[in-house]
C-alpha positions in Angstrom: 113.6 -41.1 -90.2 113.8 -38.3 -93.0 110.3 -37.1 -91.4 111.5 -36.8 -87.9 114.5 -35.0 -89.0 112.4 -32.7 -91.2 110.2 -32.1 -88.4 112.9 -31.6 -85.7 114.6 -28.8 -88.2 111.2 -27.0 -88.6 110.4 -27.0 -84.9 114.0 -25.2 -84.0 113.7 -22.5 -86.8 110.5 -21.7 -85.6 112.1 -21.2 -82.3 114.6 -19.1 -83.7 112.6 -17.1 -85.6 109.6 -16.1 -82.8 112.2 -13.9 -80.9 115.6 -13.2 -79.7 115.2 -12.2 -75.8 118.6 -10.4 -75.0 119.6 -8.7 -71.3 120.3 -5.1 -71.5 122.4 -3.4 -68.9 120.4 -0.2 -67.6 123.7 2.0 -69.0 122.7 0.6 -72.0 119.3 1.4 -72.4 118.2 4.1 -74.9 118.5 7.6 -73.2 114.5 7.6 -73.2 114.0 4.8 -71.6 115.6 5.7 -68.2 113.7 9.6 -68.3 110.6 8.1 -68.8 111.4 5.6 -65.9 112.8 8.5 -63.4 110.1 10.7 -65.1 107.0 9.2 -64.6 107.5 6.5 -62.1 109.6 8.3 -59.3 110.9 5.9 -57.0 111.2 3.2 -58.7 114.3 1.4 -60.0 115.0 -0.7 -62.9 115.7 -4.0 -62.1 116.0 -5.6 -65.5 116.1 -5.4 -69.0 115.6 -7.4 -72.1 115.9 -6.3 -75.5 113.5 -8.3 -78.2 113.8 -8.9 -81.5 111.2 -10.1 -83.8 110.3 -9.7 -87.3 113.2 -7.5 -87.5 111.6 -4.7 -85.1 113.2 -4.1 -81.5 111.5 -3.5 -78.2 112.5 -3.4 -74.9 111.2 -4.7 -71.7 111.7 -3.1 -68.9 110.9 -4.7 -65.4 111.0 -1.5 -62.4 110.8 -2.4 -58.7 109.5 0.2 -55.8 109.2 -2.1 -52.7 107.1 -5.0 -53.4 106.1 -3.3 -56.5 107.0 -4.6 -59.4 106.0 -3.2 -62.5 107.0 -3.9 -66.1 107.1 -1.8 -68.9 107.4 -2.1 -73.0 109.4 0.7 -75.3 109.6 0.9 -78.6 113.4 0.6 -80.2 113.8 4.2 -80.0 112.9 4.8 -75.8 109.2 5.8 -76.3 107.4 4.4 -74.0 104.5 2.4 -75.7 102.4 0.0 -72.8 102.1 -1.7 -69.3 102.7 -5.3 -68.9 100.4 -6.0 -65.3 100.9 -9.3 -63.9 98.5 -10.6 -62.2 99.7 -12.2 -58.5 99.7 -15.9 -58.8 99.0 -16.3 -62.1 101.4 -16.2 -64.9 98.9 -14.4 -67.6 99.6 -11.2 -68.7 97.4 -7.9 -68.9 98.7 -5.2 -71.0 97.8 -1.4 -70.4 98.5 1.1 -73.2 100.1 4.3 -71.9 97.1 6.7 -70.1 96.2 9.7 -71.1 96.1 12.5 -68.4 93.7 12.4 -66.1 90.4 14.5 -66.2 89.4 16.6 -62.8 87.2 14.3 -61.1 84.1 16.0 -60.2 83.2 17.0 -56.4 80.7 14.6 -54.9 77.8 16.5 -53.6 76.6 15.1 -50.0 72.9 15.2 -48.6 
């Protein structure tokens, strides 16, 4: 019995120590998140936010909507914008996109 109980106690602080997920109002996001969002993704609106802690550093998660769009986007706890959570339709698996650099001029494309 003194097993089970150990083991039940480890499981939970495990739990608790992972990550706090909290729900962020948009008024209270850091002033860089919402000009990045109105910024660089013009259209769009923020339909949620969560604010994560783990291992003592804070990010936020930032889900935007534009339509059926739905985008979601990570900042560090200071509003900089650091990658792009893509979900993939159907799936729940996550592919993350660090933030792009600009694009070069794409070269003409000569026709015979």
């Amino acid at each position: 019995m003194k097993k089970l109980l150990f083991i039940t106690v480890l499981f939970l602080a495990a739990l608790v120590v992972n990550a706090q997920r909290t729900p962020v109002k948009t008024a209270d996001l850091p002033k860089g998140i919402t000009e990045n969002v109105t910024k660089d993704y013009a259209g769009f609106t923020i339909k949620n936010a969560t604010k994560v802690v783990a291992n003592n550093v804070t990010t936020y998660e930032v889900v935007i909507v534009k339509g059926s769009t739905s985008e979601t986007l990570l900042y560090d706890n200071t509003g900089k914008f650091t990658k792009k959570v893509t979900v993939k339709s159907g799936t729940t698996a996550k592919k993350e996109e660090k933030p792009a650099q600009k694009p070069a001029a794409a070269a003409p494309v000569k026709k015979n």
